[in-house]
KEFITI-125398 format. One record per atom (N, C-alpha, C, O): x, y, z; residue number from 1; residue in three letters; chain. Coordinates in steps of 0.05 Angstrom, whole numbers, plus 5000, padded with zeros to 4 digits. Each point is the difference from the previous one (the first is absolute). Last residue first. Example, Ala and Ser with C-alpha at 12.3 -4.5 7.8 and 13.67 -1.06 7.14 Angstrom:
% KEFITI-125398
{pt {5257; 4955; 5142}; 2; Ser; A};
{pt {5016; 5024; 5001}; 2; Ser; A};
{pt {4985; 5022; 5014}; 2; Ser; A};
{pt {5010; 5022; 5004}; 2; Ser; A};
{pt {4996; 4863; 4995}; 1; Ala; A};
{pt {4982; 5024; 5000}; 1; Ala; A};
{pt {5018; 5024; 5000}; 1; Ala; A};
{pt {5021; 5000; 5013}; 1; Ala; A};
***
This chain:
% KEFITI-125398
{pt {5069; 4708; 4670}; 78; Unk; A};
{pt {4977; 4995; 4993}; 78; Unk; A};
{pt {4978; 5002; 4985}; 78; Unk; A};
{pt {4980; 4986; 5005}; 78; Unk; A};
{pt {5117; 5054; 5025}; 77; Unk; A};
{pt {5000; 4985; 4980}; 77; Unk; A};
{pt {4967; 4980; 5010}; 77; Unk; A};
{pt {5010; 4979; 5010}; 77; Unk; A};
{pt {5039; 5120; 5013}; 76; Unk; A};
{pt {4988; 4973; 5018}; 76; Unk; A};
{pt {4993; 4985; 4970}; 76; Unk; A};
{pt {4993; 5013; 4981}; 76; Unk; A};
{pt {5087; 5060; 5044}; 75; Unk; A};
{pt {4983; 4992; 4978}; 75; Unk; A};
{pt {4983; 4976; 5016}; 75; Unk; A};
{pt {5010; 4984; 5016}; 75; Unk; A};
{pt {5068; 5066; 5026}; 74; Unk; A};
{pt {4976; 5009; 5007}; 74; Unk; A};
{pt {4971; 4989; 4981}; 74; Unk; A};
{pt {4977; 5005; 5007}; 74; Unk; A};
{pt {5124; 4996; 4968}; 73; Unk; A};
{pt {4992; 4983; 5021}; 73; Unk; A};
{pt {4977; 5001; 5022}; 73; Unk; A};
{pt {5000; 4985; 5020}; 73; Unk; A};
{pt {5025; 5054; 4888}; 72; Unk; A};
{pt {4990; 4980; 5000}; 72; Unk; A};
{pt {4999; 4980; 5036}; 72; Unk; A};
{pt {4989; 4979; 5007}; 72; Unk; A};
{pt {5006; 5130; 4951}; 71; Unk; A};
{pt {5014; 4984; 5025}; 71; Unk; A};
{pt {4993; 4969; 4993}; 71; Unk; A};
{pt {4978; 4996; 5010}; 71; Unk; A};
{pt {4989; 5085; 4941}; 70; Unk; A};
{pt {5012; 4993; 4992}; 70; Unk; A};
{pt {5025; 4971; 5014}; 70; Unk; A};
{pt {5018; 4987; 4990}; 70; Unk; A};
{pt {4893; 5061; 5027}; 69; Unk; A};
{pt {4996; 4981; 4992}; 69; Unk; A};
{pt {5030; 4986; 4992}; 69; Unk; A};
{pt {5002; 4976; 4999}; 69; Unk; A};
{pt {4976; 5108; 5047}; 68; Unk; A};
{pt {5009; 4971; 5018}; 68; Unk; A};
{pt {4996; 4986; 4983}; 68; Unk; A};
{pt {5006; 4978; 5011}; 68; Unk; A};
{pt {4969; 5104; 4943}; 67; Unk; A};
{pt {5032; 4998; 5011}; 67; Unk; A};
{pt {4997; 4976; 5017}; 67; Unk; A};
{pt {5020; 4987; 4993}; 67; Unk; A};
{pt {4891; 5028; 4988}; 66; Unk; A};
{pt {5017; 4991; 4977}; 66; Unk; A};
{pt {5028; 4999; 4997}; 66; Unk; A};
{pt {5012; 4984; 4985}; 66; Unk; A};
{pt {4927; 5063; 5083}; 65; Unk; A};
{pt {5008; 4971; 5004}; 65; Unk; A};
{pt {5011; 4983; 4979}; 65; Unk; A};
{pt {5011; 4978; 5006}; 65; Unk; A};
{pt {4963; 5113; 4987}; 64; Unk; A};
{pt {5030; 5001; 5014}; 64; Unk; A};
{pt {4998; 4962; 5003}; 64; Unk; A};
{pt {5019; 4986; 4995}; 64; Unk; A};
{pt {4899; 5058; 4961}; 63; Unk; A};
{pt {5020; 5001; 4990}; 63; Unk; A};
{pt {5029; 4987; 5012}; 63; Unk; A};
{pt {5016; 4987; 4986}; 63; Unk; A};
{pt {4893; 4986; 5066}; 62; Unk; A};
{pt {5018; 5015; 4985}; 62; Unk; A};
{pt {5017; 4998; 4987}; 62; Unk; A};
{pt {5014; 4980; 5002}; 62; Unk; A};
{pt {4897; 4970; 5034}; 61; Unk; A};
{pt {5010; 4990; 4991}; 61; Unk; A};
{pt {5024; 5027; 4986}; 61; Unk; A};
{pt {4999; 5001; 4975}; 61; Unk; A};
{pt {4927; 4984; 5107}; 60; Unk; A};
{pt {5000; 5004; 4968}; 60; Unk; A};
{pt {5019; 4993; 4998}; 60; Unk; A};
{pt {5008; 4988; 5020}; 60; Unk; A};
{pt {4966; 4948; 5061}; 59; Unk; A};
{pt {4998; 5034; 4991}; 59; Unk; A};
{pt {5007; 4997; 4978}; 59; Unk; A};
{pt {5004; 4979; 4989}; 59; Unk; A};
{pt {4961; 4939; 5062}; 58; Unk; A};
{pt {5011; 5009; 4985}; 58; Unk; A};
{pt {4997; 5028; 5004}; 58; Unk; A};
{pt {4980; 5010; 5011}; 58; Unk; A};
{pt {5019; 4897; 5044}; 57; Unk; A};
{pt {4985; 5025; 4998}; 57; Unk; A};
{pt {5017; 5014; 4986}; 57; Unk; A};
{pt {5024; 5000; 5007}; 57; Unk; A};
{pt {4965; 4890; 5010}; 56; Unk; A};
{pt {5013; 5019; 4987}; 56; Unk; A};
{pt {4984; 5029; 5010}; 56; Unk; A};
{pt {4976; 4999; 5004}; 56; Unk; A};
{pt {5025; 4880; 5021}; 55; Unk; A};
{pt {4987; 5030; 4990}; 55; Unk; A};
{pt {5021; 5018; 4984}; 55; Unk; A};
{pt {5019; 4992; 4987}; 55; Unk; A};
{pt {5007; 4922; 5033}; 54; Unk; A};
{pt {4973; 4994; 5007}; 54; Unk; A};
{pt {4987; 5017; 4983}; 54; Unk; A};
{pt {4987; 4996; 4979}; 54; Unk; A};
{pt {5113; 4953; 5008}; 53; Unk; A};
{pt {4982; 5022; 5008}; 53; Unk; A};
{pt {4964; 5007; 5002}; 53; Unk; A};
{pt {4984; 4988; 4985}; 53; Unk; A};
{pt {5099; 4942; 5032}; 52; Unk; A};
{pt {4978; 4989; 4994}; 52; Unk; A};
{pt {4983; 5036; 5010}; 52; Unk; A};
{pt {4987; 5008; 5020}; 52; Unk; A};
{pt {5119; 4970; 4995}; 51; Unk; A};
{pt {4977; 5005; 5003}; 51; Unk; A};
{pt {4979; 4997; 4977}; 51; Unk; A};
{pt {5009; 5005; 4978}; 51; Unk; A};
{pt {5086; 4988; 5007}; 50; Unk; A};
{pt {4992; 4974; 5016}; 50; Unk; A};
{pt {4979; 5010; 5014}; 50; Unk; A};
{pt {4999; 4984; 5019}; 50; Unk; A};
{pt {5039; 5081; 4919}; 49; Unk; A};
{pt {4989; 4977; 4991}; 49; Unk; A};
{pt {4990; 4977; 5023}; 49; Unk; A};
{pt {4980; 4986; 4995}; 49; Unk; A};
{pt {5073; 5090; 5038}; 48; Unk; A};
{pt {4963; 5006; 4986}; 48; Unk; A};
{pt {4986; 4972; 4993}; 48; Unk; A};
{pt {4981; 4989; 5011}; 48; Unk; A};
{pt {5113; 5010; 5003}; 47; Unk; A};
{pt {4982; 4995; 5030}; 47; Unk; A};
{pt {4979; 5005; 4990}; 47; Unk; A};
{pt {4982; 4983; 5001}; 47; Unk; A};
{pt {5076; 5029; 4924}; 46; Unk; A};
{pt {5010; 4974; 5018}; 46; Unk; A};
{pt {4976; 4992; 5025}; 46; Unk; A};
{pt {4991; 4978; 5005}; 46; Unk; A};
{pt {5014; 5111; 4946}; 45; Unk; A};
{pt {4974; 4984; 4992}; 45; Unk; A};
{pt {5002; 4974; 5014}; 45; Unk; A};
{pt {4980; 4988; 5010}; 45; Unk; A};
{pt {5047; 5102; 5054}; 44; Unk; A};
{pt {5026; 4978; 4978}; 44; Unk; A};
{pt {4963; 4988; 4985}; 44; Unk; A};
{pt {4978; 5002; 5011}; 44; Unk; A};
{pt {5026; 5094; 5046}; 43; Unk; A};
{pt {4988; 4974; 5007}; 43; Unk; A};
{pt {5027; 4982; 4967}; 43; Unk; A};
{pt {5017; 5007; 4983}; 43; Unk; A};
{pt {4959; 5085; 5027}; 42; Unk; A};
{pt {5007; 5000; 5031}; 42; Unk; A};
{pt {4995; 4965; 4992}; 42; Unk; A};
{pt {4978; 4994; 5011}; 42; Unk; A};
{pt {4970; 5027; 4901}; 41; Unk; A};
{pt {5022; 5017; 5031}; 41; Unk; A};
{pt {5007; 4992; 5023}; 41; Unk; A};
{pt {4983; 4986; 5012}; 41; Unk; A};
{pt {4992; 4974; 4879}; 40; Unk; A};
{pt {4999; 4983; 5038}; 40; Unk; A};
{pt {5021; 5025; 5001}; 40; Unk; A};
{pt {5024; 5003; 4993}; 40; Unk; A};
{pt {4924; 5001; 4906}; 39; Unk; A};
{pt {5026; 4999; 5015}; 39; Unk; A};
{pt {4989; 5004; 5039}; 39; Unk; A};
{pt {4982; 5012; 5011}; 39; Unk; A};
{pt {4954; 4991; 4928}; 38; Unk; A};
{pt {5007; 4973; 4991}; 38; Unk; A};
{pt {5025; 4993; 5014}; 38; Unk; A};
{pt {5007; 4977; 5008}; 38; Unk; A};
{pt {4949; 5114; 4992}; 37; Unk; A};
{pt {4998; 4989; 4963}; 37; Unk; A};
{pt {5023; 4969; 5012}; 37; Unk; A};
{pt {5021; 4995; 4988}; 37; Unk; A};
{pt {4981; 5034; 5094}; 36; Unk; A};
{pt {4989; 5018; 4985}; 36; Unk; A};
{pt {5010; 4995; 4969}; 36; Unk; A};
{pt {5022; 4997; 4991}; 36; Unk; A};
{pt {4960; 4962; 5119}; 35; Unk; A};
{pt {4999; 4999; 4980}; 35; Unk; A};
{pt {5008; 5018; 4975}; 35; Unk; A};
{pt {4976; 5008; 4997}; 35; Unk; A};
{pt {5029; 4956; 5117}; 34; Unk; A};
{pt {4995; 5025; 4990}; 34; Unk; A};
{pt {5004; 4989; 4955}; 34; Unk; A};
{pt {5019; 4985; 4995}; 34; Unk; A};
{pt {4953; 4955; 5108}; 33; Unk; A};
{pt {5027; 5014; 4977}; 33; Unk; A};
{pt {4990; 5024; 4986}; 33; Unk; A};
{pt {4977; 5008; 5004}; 33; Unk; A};
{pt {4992; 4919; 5090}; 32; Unk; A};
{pt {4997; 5018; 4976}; 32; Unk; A};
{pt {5025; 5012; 4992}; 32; Unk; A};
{pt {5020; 5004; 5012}; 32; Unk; A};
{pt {4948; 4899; 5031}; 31; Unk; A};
{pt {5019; 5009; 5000}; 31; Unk; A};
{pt {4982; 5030; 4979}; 31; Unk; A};
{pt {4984; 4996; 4982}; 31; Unk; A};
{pt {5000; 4899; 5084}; 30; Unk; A};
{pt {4991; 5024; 4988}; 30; Unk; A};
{pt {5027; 5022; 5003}; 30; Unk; A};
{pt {5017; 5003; 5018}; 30; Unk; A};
{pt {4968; 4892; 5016}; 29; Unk; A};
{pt {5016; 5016; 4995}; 29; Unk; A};
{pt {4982; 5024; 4981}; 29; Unk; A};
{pt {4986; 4989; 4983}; 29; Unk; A};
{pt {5001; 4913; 5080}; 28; Unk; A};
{pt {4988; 5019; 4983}; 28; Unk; A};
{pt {5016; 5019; 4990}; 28; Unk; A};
{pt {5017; 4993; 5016}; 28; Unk; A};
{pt {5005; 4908; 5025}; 27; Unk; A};
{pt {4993; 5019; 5021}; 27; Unk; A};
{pt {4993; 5018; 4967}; 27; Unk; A};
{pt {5008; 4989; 4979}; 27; Unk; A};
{pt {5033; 4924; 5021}; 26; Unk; A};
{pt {4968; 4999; 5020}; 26; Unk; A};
{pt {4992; 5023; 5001}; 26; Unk; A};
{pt {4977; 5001; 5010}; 26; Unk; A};
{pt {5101; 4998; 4920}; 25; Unk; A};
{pt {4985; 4986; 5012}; 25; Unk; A};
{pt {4976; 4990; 5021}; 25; Unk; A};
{pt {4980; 4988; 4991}; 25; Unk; A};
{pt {5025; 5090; 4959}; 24; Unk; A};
{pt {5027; 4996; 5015}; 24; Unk; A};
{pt {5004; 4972; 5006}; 24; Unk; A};
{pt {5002; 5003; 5024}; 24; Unk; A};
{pt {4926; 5056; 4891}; 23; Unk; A};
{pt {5008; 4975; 5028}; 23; Unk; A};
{pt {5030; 4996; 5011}; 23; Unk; A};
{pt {5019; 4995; 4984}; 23; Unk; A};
{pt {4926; 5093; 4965}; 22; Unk; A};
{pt {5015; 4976; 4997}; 22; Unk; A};
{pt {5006; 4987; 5031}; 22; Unk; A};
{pt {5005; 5006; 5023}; 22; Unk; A};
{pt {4945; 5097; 4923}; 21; Unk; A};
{pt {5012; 4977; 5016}; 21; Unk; A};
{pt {5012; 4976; 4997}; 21; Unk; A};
{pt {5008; 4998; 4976}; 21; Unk; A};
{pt {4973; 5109; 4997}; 20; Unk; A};
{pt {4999; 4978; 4989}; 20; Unk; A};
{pt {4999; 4988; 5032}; 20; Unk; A};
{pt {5003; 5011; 5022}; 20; Unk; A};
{pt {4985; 5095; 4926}; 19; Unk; A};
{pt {5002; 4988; 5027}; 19; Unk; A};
{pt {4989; 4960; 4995}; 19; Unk; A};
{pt {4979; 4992; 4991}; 19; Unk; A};
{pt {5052; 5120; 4961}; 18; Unk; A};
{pt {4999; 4968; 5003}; 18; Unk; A};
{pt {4998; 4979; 5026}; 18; Unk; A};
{pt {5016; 4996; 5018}; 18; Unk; A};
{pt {4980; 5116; 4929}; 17; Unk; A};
{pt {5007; 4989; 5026}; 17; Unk; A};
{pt {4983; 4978; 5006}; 17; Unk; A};
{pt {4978; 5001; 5010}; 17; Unk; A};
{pt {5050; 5059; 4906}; 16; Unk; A};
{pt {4989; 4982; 5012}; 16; Unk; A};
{pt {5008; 4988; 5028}; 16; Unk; A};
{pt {5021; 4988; 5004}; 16; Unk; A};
{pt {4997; 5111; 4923}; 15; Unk; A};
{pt {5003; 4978; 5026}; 15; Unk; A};
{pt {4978; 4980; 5008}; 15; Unk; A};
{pt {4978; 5009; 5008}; 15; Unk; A};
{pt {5029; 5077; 4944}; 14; Unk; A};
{pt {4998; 4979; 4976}; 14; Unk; A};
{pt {5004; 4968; 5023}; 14; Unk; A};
{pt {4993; 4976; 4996}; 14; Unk; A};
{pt {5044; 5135; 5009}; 13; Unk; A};
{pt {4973; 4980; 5004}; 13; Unk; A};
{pt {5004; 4984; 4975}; 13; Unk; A};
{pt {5012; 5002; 4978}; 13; Unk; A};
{pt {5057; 5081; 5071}; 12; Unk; A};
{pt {4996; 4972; 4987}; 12; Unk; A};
{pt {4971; 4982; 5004}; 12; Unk; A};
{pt {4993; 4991; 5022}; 12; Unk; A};
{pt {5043; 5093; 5026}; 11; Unk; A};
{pt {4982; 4996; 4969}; 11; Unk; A};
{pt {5001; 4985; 4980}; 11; Unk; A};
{pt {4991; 5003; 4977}; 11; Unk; A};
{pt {5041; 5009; 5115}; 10; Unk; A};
{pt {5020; 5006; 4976}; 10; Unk; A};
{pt {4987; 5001; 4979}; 10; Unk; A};
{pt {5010; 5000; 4977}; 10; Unk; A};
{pt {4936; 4973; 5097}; 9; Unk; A};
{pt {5013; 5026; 5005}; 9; Unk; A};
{pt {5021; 5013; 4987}; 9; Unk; A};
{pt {5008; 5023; 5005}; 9; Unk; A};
{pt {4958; 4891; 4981}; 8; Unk; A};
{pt {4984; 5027; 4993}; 8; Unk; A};
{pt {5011; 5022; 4998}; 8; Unk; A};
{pt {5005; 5016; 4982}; 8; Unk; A};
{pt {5048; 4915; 5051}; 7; Unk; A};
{pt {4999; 4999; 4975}; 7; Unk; A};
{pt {4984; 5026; 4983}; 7; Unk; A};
{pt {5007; 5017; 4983}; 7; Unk; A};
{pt {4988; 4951; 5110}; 6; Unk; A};
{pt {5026; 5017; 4984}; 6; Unk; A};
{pt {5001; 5000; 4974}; 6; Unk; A};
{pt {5011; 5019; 4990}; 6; Unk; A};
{pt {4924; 4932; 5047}; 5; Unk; A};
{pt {4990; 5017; 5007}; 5; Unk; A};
{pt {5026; 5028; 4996}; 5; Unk; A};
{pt {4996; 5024; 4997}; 5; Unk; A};
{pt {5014; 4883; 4983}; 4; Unk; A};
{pt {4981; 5014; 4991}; 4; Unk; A};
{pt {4991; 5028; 5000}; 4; Unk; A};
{pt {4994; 5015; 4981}; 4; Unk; A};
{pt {5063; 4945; 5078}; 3; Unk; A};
{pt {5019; 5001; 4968}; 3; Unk; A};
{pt {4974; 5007; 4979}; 3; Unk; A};
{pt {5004; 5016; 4982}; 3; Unk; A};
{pt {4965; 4966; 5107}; 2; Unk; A};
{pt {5021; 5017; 4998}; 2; Unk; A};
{pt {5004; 5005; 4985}; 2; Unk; A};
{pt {4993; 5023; 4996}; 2; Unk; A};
{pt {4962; 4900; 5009}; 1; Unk; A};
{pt {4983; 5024; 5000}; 1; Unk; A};
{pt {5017; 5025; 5000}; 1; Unk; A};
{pt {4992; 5017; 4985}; 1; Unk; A};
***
């Protein structure tokens, strides 16, 4: 929610804020990430991926978020 919420405040929109789960063995695990055009903030895809995303809440979608695309280690491949 932070990095979201900084983000705005940079006038960056376009952010999804992801929220998945996945089994630990016996026990439950829930995790949120931050999203934008597809590229994983503050967060690796390595760990994203092993959640089972549920929801999503989206904002618009800015010009400036097209500069992070160029990072492939932020790319979520799904």
């Amino acid at each position: 929610m932070a990095l979201s919420q900084m983000l705005e405040r940079h006038g960056i929109r376009g952010q999804r804020i992801r929220v998945g789960v996945r089994r630990d063995g016996e026990s439950f695990a829930a995790h949120a990430w931050v999203e934008l055009d597809q590229l994983v903030l503050g967060d690796t895809s390595a760990n994203t991926l092993s959640y089972l995303p549920l929801t999503s809440i989206s904002r618009k979608r800015s010009h400036a978020s097209r500069a992070l695309q160029s990072d492939p280690k932020h790319q979520r491949s799904n």
